[in-house]
N, CA, C and O atoms as a Tripos MOL2 file, in Angstrom:
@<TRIPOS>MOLECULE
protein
  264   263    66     0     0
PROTEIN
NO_CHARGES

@<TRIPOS>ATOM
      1 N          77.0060   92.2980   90.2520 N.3       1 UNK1
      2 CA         77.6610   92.0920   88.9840 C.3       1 UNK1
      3 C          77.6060   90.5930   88.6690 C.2       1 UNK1
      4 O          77.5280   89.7290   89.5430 O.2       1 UNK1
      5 N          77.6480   90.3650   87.4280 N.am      2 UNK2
      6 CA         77.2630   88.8650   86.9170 C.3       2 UNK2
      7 C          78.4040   88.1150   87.0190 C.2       2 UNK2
      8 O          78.4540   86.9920   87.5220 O.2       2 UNK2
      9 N          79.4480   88.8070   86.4830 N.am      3 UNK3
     10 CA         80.5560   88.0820   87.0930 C.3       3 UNK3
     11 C          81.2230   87.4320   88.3300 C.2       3 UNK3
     12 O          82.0410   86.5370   88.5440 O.2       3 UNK3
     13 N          80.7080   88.0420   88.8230 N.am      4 UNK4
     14 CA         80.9410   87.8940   90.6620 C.3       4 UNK4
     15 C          79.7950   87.0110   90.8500 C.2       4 UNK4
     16 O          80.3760   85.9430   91.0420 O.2       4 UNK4
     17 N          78.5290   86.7530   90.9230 N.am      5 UNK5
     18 CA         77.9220   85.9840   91.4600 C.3       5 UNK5
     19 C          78.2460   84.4880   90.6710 C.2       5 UNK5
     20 O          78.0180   83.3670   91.1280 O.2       5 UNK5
     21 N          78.7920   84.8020   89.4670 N.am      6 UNK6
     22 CA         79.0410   83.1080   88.6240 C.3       6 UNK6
     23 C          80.1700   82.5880   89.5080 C.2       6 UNK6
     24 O          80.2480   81.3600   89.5450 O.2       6 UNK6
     25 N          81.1740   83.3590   90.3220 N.am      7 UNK7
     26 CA         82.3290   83.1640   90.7320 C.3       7 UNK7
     27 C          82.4790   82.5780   91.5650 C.2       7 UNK7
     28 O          83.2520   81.6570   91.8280 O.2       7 UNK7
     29 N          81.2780   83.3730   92.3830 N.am      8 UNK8
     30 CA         81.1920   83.3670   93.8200 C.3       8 UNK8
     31 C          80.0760   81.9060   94.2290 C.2       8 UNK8
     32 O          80.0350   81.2460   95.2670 O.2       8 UNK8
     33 N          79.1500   81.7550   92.7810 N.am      9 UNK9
     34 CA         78.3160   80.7130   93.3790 C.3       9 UNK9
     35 C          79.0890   79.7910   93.0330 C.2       9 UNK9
     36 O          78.9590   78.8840   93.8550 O.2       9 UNK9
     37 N          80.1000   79.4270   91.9760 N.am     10 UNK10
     38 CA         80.4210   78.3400   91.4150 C.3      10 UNK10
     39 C          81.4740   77.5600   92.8370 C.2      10 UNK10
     40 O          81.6390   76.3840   93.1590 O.2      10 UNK10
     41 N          81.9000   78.5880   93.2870 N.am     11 UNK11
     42 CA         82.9140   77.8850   94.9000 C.3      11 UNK11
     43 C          81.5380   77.4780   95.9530 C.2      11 UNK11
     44 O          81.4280   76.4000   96.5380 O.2      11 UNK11
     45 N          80.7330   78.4050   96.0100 N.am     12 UNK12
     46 CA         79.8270   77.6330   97.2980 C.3      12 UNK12
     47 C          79.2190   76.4780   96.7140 C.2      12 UNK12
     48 O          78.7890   75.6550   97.5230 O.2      12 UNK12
     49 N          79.0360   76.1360   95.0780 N.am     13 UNK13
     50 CA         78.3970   75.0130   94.9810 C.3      13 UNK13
     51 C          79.4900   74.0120   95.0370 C.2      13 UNK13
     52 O          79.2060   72.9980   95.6750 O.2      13 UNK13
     53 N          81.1150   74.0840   94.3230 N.am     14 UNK14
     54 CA         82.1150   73.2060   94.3000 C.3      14 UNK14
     55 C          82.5400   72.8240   95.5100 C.2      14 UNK14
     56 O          82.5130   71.6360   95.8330 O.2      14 UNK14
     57 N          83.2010   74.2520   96.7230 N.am     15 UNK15
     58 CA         84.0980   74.1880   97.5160 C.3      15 UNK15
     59 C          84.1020   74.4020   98.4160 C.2      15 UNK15
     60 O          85.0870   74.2000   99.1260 O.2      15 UNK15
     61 N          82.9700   74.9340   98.8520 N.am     16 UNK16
     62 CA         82.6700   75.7520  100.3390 C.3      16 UNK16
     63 C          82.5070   74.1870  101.1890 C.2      16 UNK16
     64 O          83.2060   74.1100  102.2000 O.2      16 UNK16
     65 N          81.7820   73.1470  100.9100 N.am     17 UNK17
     66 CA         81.3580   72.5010  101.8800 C.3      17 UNK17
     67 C          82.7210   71.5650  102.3850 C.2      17 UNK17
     68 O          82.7940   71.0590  103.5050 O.2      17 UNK17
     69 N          83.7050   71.4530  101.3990 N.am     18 UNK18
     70 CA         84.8710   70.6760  101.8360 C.3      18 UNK18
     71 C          86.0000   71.6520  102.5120 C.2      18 UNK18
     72 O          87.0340   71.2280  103.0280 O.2      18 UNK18
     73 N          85.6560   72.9300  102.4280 N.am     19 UNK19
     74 CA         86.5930   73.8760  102.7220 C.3      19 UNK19
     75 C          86.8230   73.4320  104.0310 C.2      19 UNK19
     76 O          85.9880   72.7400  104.6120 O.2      19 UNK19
     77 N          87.8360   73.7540  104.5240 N.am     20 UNK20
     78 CA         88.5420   73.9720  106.7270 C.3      20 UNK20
     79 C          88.0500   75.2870  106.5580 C.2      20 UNK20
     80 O          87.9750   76.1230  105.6570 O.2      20 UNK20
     81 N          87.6280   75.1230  108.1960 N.am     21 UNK21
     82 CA         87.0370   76.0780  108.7570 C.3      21 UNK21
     83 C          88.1790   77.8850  108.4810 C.2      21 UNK21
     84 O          87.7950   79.0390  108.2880 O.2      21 UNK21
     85 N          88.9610   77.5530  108.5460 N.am     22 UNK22
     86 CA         90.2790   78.8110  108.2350 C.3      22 UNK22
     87 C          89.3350   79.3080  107.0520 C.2      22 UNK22
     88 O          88.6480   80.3300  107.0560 O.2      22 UNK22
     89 N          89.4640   78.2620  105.9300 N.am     23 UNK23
     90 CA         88.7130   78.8690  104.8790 C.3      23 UNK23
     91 C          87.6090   79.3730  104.5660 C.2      23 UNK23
     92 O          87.6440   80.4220  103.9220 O.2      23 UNK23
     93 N          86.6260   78.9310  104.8350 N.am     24 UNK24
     94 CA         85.1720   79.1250  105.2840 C.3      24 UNK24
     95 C          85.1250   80.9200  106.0050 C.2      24 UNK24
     96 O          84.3380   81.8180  105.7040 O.2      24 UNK24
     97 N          86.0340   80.9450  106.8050 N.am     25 UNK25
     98 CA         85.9720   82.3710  107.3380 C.3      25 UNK25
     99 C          86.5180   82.9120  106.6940 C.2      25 UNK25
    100 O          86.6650   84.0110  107.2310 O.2      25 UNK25
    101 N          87.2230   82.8960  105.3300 N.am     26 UNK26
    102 CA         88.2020   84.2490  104.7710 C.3      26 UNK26
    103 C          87.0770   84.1300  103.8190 C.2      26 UNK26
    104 O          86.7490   85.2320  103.3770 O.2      26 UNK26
    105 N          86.2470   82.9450  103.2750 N.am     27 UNK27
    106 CA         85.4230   83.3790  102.1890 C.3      27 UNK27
    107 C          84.3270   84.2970  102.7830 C.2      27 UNK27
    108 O          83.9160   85.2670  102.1470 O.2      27 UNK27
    109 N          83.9410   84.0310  103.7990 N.am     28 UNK28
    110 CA         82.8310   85.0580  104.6570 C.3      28 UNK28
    111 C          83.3790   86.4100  104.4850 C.2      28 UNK28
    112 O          82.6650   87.3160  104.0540 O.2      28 UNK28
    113 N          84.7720   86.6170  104.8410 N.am     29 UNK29
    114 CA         85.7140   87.7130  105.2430 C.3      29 UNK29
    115 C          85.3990   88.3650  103.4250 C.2      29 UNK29
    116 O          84.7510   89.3620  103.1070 O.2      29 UNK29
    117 N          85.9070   87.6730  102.7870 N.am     30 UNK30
    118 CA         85.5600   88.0740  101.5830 C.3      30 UNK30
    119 C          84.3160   88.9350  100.9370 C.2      30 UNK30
    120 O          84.2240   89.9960  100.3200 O.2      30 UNK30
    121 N          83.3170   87.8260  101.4460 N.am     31 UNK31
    122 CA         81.8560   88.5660  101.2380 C.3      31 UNK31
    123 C          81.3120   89.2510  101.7400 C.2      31 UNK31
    124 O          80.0960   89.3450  101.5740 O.2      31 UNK31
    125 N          82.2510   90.3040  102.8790 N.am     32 UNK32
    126 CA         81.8570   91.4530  103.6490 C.3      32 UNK32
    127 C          82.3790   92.8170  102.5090 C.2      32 UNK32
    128 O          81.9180   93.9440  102.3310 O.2      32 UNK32
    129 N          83.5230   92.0870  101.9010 N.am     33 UNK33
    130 CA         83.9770   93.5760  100.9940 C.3      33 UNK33
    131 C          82.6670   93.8390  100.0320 C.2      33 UNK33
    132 O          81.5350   93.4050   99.8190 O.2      33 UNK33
    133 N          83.8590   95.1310   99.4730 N.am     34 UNK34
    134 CA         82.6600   95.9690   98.6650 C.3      34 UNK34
    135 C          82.6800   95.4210   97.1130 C.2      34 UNK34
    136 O          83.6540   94.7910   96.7020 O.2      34 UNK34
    137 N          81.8040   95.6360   96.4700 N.am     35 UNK35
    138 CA         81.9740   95.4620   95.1520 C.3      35 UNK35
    139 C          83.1500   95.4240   94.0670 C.2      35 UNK35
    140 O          83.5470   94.5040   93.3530 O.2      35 UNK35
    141 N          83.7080   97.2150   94.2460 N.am     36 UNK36
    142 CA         84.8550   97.1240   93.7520 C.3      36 UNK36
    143 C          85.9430   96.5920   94.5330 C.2      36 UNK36
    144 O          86.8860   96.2390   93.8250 O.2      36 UNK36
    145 N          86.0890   96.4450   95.6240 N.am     37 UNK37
    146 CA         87.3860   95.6890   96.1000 C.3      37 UNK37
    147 C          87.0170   93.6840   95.4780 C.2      37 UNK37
    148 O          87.9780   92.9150   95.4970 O.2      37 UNK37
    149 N          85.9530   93.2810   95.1210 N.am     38 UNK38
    150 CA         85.7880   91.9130   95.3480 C.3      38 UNK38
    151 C          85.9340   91.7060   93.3790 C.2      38 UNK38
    152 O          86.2420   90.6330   92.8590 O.2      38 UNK38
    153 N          85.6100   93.0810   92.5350 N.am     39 UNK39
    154 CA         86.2460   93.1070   91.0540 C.3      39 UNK39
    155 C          87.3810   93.3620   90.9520 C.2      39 UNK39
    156 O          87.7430   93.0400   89.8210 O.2      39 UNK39
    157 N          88.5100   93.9500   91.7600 N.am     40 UNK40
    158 CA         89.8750   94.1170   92.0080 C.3      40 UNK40
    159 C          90.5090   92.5470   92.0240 C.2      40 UNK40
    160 O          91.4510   92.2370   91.2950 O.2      40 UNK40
    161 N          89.8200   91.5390   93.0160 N.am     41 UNK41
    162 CA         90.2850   90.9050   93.5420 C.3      41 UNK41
    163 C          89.7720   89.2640   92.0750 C.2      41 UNK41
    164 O          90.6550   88.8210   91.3400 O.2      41 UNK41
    165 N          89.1080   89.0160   92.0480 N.am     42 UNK42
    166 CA         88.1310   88.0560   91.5620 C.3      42 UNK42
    167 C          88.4720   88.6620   89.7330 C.2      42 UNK42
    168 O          88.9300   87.8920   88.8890 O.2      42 UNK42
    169 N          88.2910   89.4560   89.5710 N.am     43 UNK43
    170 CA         88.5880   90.1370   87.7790 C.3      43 UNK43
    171 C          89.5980   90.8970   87.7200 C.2      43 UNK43
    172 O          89.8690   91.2040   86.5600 O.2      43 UNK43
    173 N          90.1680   91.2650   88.3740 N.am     44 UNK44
    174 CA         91.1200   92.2400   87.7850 C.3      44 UNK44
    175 C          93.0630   91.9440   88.6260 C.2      44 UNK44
    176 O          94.0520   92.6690   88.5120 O.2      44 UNK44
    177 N          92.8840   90.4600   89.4850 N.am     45 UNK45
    178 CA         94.3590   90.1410   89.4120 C.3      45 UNK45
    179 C          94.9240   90.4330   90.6550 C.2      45 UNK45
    180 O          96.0330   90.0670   91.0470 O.2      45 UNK45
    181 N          93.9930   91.2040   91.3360 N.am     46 UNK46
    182 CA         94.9320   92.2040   92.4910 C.3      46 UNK46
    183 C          94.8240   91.0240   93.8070 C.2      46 UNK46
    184 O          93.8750   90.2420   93.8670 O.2      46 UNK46
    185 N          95.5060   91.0310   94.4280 N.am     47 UNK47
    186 CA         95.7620   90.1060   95.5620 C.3      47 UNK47
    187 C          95.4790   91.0540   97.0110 C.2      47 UNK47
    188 O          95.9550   92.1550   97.2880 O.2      47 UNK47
    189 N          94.5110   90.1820   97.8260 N.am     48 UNK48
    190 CA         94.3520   90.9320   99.2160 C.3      48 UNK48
    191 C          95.7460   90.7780   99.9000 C.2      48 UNK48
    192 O          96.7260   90.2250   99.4000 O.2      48 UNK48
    193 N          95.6490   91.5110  101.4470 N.am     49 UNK49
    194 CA         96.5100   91.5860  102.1120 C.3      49 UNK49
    195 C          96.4210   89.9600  102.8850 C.2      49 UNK49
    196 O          97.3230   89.1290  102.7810 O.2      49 UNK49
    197 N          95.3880   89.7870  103.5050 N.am     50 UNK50
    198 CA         95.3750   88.7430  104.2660 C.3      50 UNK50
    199 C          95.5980   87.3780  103.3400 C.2      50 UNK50
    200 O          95.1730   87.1990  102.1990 O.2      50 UNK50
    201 N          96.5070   86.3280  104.2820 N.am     51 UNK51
    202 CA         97.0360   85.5230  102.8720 C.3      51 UNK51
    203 C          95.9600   84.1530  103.2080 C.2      51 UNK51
    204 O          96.3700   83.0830  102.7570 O.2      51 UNK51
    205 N          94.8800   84.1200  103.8180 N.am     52 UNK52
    206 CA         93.5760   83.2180  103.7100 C.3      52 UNK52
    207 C          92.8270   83.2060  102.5790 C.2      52 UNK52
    208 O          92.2980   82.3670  101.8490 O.2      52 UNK52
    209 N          93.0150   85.1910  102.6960 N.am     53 UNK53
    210 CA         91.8860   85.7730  101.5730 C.3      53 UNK53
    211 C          92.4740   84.7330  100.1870 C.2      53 UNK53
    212 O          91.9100   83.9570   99.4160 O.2      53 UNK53
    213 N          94.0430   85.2530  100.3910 N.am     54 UNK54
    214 CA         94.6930   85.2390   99.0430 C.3      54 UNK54
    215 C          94.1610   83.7440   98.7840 C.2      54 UNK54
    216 O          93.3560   83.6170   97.8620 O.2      54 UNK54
    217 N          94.5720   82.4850   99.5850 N.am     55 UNK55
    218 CA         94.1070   81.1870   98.9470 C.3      55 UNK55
    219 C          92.7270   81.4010   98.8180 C.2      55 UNK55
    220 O          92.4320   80.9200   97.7240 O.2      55 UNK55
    221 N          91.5670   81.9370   99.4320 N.am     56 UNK56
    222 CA         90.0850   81.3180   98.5750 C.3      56 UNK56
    223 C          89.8640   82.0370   97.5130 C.2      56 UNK56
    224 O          88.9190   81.6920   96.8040 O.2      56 UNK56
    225 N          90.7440   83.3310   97.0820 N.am     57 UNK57
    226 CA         90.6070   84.0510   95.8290 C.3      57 UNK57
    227 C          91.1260   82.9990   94.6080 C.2      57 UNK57
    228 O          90.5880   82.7040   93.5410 O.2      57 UNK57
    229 N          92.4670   82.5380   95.2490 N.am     58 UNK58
    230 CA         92.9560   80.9320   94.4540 C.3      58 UNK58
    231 C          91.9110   80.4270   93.7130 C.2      58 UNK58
    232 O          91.6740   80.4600   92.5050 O.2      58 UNK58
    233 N          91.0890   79.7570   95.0400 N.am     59 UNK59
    234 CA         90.5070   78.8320   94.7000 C.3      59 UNK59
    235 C          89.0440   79.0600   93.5400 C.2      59 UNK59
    236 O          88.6980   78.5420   92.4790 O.2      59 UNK59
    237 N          88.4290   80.2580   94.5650 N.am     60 UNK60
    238 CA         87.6770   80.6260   93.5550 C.3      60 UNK60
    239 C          87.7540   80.7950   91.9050 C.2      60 UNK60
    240 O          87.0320   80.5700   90.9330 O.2      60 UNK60
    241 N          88.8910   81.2560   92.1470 N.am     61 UNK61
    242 CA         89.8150   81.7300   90.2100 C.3      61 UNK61
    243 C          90.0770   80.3440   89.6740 C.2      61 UNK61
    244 O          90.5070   80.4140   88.5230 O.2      61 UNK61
    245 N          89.9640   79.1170   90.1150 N.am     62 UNK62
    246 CA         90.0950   77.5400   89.8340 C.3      62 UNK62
    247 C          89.2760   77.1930   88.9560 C.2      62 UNK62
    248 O          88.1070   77.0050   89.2930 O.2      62 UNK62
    249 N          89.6830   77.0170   87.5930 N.am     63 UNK63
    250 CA         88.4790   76.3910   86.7070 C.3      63 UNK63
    251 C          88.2310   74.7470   86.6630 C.2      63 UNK63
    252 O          88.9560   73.7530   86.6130 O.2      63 UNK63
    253 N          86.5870   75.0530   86.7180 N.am     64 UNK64
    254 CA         85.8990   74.0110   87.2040 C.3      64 UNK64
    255 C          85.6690   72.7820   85.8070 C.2      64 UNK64
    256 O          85.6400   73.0550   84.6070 O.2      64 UNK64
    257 N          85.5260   71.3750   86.4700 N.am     65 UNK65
    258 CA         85.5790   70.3570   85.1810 C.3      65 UNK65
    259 C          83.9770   71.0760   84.5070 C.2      65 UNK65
    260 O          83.1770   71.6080   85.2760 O.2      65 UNK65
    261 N          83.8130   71.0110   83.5550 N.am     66 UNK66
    262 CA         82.4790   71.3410   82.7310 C.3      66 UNK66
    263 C          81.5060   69.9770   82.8020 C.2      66 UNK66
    264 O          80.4100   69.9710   82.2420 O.2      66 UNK66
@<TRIPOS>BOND
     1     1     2 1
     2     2     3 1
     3     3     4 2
     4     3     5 am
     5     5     6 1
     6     6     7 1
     7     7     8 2
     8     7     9 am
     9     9    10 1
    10    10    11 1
    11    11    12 2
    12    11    13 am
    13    13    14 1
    14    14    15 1
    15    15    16 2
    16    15    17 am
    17    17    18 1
    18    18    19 1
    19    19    20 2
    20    19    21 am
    21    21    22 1
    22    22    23 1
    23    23    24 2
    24    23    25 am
    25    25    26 1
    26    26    27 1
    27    27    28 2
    28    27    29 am
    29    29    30 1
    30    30    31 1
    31    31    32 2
    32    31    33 am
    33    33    34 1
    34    34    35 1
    35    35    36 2
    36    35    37 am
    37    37    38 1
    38    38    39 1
    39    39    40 2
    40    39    41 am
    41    41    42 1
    42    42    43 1
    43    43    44 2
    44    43    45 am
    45    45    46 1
    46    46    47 1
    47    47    48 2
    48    47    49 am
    49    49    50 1
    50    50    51 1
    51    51    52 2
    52    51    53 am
    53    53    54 1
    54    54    55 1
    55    55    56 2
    56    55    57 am
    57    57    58 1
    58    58    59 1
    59    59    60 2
    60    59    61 am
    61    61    62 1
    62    62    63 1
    63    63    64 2
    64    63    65 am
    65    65    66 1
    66    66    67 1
    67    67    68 2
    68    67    69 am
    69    69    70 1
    70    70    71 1
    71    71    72 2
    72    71    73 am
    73    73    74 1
    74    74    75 1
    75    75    76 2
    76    75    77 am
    77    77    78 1
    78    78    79 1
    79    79    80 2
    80    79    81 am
    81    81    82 1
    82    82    83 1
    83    83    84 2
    84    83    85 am
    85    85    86 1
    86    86    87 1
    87    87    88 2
    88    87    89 am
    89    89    90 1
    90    90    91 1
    91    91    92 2
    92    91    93 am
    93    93    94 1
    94    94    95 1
    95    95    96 2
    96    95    97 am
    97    97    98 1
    98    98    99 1
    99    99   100 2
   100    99   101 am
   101   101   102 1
   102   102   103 1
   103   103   104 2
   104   103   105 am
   105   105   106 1
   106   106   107 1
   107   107   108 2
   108   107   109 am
   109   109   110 1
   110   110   111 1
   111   111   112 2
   112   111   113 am
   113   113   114 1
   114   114   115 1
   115   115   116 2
   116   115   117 am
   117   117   118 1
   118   118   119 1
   119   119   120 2
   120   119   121 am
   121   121   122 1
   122   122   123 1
   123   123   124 2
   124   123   125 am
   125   125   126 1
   126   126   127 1
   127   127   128 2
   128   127   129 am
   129   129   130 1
   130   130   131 1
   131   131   132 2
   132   131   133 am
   133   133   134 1
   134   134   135 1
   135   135   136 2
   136   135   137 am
   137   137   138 1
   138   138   139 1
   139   139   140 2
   140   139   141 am
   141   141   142 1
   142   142   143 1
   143   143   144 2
   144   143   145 am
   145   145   146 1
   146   146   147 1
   147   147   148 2
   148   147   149 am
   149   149   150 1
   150   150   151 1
   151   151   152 2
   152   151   153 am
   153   153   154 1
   154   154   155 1
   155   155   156 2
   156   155   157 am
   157   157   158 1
   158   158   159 1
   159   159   160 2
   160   159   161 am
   161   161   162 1
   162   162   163 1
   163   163   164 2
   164   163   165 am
   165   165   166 1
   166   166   167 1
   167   167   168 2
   168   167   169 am
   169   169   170 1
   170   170   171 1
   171   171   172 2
   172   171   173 am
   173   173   174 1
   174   174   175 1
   175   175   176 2
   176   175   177 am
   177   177   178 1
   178   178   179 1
   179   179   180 2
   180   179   181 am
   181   181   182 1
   182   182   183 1
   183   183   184 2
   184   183   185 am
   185   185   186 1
   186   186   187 1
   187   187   188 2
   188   187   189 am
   189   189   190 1
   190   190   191 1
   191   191   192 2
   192   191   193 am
   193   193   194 1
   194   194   195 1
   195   195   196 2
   196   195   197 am
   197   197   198 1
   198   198   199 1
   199   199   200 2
   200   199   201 am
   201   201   202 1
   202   202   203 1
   203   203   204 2
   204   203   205 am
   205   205   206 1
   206   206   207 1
   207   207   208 2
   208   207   209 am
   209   209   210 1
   210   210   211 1
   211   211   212 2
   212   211   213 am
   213   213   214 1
   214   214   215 1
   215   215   216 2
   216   215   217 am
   217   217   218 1
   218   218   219 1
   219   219   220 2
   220   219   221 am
   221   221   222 1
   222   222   223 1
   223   223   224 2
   224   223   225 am
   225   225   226 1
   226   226   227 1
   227   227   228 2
   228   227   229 am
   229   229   230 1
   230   230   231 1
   231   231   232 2
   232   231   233 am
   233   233   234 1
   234   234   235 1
   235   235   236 2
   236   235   237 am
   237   237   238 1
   238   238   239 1
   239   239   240 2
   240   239   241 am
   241   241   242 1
   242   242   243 1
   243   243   244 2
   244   243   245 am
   245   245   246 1
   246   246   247 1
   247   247   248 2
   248   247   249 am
   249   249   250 1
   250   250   251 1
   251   251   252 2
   252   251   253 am
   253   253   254 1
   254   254   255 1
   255   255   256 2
   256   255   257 am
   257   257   258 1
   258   258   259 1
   259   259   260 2
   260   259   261 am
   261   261   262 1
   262   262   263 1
   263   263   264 2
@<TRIPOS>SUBSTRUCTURE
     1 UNK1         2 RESIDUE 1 A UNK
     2 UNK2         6 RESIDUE 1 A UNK
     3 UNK3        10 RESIDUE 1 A UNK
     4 UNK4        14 RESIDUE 1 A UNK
     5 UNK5        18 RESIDUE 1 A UNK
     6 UNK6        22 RESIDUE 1 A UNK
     7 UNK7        26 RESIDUE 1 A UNK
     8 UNK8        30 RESIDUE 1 A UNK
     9 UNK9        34 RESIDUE 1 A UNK
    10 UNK10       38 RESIDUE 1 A UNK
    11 UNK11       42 RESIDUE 1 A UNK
    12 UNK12       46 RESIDUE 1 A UNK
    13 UNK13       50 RESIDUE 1 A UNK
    14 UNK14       54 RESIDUE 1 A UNK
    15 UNK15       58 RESIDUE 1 A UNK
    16 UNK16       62 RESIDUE 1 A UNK
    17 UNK17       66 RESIDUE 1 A UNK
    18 UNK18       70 RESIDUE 1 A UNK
    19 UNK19       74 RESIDUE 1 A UNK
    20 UNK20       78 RESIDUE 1 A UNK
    21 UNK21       82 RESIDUE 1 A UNK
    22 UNK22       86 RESIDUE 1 A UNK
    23 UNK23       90 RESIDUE 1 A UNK
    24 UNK24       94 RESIDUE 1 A UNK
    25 UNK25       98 RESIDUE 1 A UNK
    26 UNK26      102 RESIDUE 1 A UNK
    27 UNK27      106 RESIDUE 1 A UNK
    28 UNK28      110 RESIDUE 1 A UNK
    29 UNK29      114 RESIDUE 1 A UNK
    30 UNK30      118 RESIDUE 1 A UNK
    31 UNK31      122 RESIDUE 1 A UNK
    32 UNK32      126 RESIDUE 1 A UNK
    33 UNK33      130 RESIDUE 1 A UNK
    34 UNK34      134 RESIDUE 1 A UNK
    35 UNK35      138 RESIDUE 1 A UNK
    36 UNK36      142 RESIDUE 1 A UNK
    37 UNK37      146 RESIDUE 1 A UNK
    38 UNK38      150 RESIDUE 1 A UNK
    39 UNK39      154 RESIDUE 1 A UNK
    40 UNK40      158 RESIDUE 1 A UNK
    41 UNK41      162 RESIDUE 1 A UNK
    42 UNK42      166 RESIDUE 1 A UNK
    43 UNK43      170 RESIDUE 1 A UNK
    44 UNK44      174 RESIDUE 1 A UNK
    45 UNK45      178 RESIDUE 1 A UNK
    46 UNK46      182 RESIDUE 1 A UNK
    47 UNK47      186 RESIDUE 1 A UNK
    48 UNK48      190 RESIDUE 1 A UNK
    49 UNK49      194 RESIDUE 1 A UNK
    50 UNK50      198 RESIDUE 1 A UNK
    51 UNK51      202 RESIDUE 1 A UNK
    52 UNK52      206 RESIDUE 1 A UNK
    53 UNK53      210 RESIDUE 1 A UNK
    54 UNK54      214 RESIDUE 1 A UNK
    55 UNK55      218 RESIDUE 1 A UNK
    56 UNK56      222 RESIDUE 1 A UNK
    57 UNK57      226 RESIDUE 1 A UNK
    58 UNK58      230 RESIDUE 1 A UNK
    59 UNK59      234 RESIDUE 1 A UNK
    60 UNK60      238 RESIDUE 1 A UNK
    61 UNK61      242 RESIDUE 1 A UNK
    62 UNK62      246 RESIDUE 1 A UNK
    63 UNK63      250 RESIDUE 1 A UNK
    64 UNK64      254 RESIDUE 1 A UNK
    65 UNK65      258 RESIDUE 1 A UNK
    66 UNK66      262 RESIDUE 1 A UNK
């Protein structure tokens, strides 16, 4: 989905490389789910259980300077 990869690339190009390692693994953890759990999460508001997930969903959802 187009949405998800704008989302998802815009943190590995902004945030992934300054991320702590904690983080780095929930975004991995992240990119093991499925499609619809990662449009639940990323478009549609819903918050994971694990509260790592919950900050890189944060971060990801962070709008970027243009």
């Amino acid at each position: 989905m187009r949405e998800l990869d704008v989302l998802l690339t815009r943190y590995l190009e902004n945030q992934f490389d300054r991320a702590g390692n904690a983080e780095k693994a929930a975004f991995n953890a992240l990119l093991s789910l499925s499609d619809p759990e990662l449009v639940a999460y990323l478009l549609l508001g819903e918050s994971p259980d694990d509260p790592h997930m919950i900050d890189v969903v944060q971060r990801i959802l962070l709008p970027t300077d243009p």
